[in-house]
N, C-alpha and C positions, 0 to 999 in steps of 0.2 A: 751359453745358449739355453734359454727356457721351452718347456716344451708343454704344451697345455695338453693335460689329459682328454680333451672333449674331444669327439670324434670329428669335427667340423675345421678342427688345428689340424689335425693326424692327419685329413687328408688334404690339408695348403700345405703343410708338409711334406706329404709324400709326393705332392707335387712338383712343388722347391727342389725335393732331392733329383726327381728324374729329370727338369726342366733346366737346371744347372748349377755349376761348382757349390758349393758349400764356403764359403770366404772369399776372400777378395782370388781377382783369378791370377794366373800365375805368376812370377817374373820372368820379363825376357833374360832365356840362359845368358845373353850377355853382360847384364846388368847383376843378373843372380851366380855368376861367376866370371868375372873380366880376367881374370887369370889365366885363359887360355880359349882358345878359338875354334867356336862349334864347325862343324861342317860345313855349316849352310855357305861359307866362305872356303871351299874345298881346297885343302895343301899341297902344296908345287909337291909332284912326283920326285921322290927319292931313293927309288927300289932299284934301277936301276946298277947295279954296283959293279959286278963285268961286264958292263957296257956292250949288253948283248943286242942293244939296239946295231950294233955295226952287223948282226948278222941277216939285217933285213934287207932289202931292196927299198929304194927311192920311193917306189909307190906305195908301198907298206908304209913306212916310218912317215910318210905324208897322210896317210888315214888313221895314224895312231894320232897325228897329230889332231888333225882334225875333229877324230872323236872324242880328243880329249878335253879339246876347248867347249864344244858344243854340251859335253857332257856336265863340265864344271861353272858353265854361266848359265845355261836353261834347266839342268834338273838337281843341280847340287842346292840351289836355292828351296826348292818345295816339295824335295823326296821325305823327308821329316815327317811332316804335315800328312800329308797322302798316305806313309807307313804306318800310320797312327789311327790314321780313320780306316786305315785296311778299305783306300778306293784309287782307282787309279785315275793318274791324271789326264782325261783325256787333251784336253786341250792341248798336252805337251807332244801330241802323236803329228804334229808337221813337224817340232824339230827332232827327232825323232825320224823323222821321215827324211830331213837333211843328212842325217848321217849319211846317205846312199849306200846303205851295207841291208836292206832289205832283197831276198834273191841271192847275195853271197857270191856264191862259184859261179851260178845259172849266167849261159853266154845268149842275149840275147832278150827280146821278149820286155824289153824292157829295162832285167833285169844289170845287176853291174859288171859280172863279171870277174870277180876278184880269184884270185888266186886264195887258197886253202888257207897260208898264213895269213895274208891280209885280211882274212875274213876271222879268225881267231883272235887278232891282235884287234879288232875291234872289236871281237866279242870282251876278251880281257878289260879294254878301256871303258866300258859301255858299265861293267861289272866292277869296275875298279870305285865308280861312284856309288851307282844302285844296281843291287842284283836283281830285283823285281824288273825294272826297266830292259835289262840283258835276257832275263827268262820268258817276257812278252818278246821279244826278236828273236829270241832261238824257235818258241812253239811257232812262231811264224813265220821266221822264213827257211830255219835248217831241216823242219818238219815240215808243216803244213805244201810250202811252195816246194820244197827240193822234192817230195811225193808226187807233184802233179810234174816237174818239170822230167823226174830220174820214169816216173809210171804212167803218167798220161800221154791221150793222144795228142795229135799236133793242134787239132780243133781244142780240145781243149785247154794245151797252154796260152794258143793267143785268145781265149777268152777270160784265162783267169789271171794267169802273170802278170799282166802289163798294170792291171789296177792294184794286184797287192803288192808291187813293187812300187808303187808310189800313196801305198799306203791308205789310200781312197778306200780300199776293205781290208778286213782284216780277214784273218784266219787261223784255225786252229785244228786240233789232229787227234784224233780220238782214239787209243789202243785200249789203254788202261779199262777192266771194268771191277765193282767192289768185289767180285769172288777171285779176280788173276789182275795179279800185280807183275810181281817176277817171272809167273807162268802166263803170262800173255797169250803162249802159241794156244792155252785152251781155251781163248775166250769162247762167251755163247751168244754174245748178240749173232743173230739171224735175218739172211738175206733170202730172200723168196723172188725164184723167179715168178712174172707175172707180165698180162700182156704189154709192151710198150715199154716196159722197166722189172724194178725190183720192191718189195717191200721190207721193209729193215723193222726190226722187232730189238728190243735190248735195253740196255743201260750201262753207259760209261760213269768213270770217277776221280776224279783230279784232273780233270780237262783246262790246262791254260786258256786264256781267252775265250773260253765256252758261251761265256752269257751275254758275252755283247757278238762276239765271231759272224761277219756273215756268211764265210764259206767255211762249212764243216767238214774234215776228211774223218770218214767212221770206216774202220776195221769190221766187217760181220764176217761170220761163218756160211758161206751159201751151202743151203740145204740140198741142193741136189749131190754135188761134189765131196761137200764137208769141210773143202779149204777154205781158205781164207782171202777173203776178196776183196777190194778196196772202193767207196764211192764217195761222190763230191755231193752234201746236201745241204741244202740255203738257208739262212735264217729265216726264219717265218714258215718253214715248211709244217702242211698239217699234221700234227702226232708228234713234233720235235717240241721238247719242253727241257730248258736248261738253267738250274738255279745254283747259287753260290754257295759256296761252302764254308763258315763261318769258321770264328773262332781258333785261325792258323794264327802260328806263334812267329813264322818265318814267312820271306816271301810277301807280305802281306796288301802288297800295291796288287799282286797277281790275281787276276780275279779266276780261278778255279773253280770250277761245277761238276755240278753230277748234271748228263745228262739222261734224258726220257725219251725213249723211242717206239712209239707206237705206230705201230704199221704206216712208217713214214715213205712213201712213194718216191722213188728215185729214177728218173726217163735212163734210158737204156746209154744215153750219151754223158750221162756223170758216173758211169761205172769206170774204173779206170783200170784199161785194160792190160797194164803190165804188173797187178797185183794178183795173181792167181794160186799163189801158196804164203802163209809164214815167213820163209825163206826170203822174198819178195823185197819184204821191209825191211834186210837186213842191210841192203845198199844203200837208206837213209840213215839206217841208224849209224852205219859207220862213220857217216859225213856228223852226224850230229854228236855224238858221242865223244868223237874229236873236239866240237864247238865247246862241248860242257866242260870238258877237261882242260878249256883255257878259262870258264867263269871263276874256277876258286883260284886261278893265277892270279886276277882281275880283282877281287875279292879280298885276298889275301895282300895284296900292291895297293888299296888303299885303306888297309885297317895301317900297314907298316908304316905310310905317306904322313897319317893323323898319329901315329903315336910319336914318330920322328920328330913331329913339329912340338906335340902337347908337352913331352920331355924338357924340351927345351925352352919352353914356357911356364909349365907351372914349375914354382916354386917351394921347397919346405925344408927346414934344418938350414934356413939360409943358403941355400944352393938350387938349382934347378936339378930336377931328377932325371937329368939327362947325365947330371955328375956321377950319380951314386953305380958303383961297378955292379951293383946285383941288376940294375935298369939294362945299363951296356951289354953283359950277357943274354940279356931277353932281346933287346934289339937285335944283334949281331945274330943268334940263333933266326928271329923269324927273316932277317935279310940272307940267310944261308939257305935257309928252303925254299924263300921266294927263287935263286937264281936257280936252284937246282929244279926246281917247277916248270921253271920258264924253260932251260933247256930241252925236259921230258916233251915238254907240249912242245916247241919247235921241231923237233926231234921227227914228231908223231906226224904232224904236217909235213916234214920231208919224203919220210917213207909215205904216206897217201898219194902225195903230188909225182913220185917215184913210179907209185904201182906196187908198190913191195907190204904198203900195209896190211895185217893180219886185222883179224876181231880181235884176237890177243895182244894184240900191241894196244889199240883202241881201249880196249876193257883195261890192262896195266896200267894204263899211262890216264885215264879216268879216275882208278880205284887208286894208286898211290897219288897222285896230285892232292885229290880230297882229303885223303888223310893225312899230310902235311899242311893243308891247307887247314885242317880242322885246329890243328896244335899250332900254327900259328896266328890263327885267330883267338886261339884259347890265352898265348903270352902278353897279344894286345890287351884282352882284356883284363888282365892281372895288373898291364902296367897304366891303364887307365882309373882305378881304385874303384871310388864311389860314382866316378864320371863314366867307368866303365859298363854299367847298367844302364847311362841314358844314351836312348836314341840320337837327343843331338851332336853327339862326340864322333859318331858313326858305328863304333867296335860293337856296342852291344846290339844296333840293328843287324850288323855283317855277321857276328858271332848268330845271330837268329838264323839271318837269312841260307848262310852256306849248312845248317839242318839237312832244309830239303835237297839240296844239290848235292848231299853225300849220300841220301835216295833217290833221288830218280836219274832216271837213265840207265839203269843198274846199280841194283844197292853195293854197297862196297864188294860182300861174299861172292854175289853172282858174278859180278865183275871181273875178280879173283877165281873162280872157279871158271868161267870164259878162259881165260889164260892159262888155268892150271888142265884144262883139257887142250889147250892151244900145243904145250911143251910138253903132256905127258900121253896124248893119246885115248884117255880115261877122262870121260862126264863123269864128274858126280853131282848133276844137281839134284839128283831124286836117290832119295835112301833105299840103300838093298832092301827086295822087300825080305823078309824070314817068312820060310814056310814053318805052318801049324805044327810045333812038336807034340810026337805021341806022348810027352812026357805033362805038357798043360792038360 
């Protein structure tokens, strides 16, 4: 390539460069490696190996099925594409919408209905393909919906449920702000009473569906009280200002914002009135916390699915590397944690659906799942090689995407310290403070 010094080349140039590729454009991975089969063509489920599907019910193992086919012929095709331009595909939000796992547990209103596990095991299948796809249905229906269904009034479920259980709006749930992540209970967005309603004052950060969401659940602090209160505010409201958050490495379908709140006015009947402490929120979190703790089961069951198959395709030293016993060791390990996984989280859904579950169970069975799930995303990518860094194989998008899903919801520690105050009676998420010795 010549490059003319004259200023007049330098910038058709610098045009060329931002306007597009530099050389001929890519080859299709299949052509550019026929040796083994991208995702885009997603592989028969193989994780399965104690045949813990007999510990399901009928109706379960029929919505596993379900989401597994819808999963594998509408978004295993164009999750690729979509994770690459970090946008999400809206168009794929009817089927998407067929799953009927939007609403989960909620009886009623629309909603399906599903028993705890049923609603887990589709979160896992949903995750098994794309985690993006899985983390837009959890912010919306194990957060957003299960808040108005567990804390609002009856006026307000049959106003809001029945359309974002058919997916006609979406929705999104707003704790998180940039000064309290882990420390949430301190947030400082502000709720002001005022005549007829509230004015909410603040700013959120990592908001799932934020920038397109039309119904927002925002967390403030109401200033008379100091607790913490919960309200329902519409897109388009005046002083609501929600923009995307660039440059995520995981996740990357998820469209994530910060939001802006400026004395955004909220009528006195989107206040929802079974959120009136911290405490409040901890009856969704439970439900959801659950849901997360089957995404890296999900996650982890189709990096195992694509490595299973890729073994036994590609080829080298004249053998498939499905021969080689250092490959079989790495498989058999990540099919050892997968079942051990899958039990925890069944497990975790028994005790809920019981009555017997703790936060500590919830937080355990979240914080070890992930971190088995993180090591066994980590052996797919080992036994993927140079194919293990592209997107189209799947591992190194899944190895991206379970990142964030080993933070949020509670980072692993907090998680961990949930449980370790669960069995020993002793918080420690705040360090002793030490008083001033006479000796400094």
């Amino acid at each position: 390539m010549t490059i003319s010094s004259s200023s007049q080349n330098q910038g058709d140039f610098s045009k060329d460069v931002k306007s597009s590729h530099i050389g001929l454009p890519a080859l299709n991975v299949s052509i550019a490696f026929p040796q083994a089969t991208p995702a885009s063509l997603f592989p028969p489920s193989a994780s399965d190996y104690y045949q813990l599907d007999d510990l399901l019910t009928p109706e379960e193992c029929a919505i596993r099925r379900k989401s597994r086919e819808i999963m594998e012929k509408e978004i295993a095709p164009i999750m690729t594409e979509y994770w690459e331009k970090a946008e999400f595909p809206f168009h794929a939000i009817p089927k998407l919408a067929s799953l009927n796992v939007a609403g989960g547990t909620i009886k009623g209103y629309g909603c399906p209905g599903h028993s705890i596990t049923a609603s887990a095991i589709a979160t896992a299948e949903v995750a098994r393909v794309d985690a993006s796809c899985s983390t837009f249905i959890l912010v919306h229906s194990s957060l957003a919906m299960l808040t108005i269904a567990l804390c609002g009034s009856e006026a307000q479920k049959e106003k809001y449920l029945p359309s974002l259980a058919r997916f006609d709006t979406v929705a999104c749930w707003a704790l998180t702000e940039p000064d309290y992540g882990s420390d949430a209970s301190s947030l400082r967005t502000t709720a002001t009473k005022v005549a007829g309603g509230w004015l909410i004052d603040g700013q959120k950060r990592w908001i799932g569906n934020s920038t397109f969401a039309d119904v927002l659940i925002i967390f403030a602090r109401n200033t008379s009280t100091n607790q913490i209160n919960g309200y329902i505010v519409k897109k388009g409201a005046p002083g609501l200002k929600a923009t995307k958050i660039e440059n995520k490495i995981g996740l990357r379908m998820v469209q994530n914002g910060d939001i802006l709140l400026k004395k955004v006015f909220v009528p006195d009947e989107d206040r929802l009135p079974g959120v009136n402490s911290f405490q409040d929120t901890s009856k969704v979190l439970a439900v959801s916390r659950v849901m997360v703790a089957w995404q890296p089961i999900g996650i982890s069951m189709g990096v195992f699915d694509m490595c299973h198959r890729y073994l036994k395709e590609r080829k080298q030293f004249g053998a498939p590397l499905a021969a080689f016993q250092i490959n079989q060791e790495k498989l058999v390990r990540m099919l050892g944690n997968i079942q051990g996984m899958t039990l925890v989280g069944w497990r975790l859904c028994k005790l809920y659906e019981s009555g017997k579950m703790t936060p500590g169970h919830a937080s355990m069975g979240k914080a070890w799942i992930s971190l088995k799930a993180r090591e066994t995303v980590s052996l797919g990518r080992e036994l993927l090689g140079g194919n293990g860094i592209l997107a189209d194989f799947l591992v190194a998008k899944a190895f991206c995407d379970l990142e964030p899903v080993f933070s949020y919801e509670g980072t692993y520690d907090i998680n961990s310290m949930v449980t370790g105050r669960d069995i020993t009676g002793i918080a420690s998420f705040k360090p002793a403070v030490l008083g001033r010795s006479s000796r400094l």
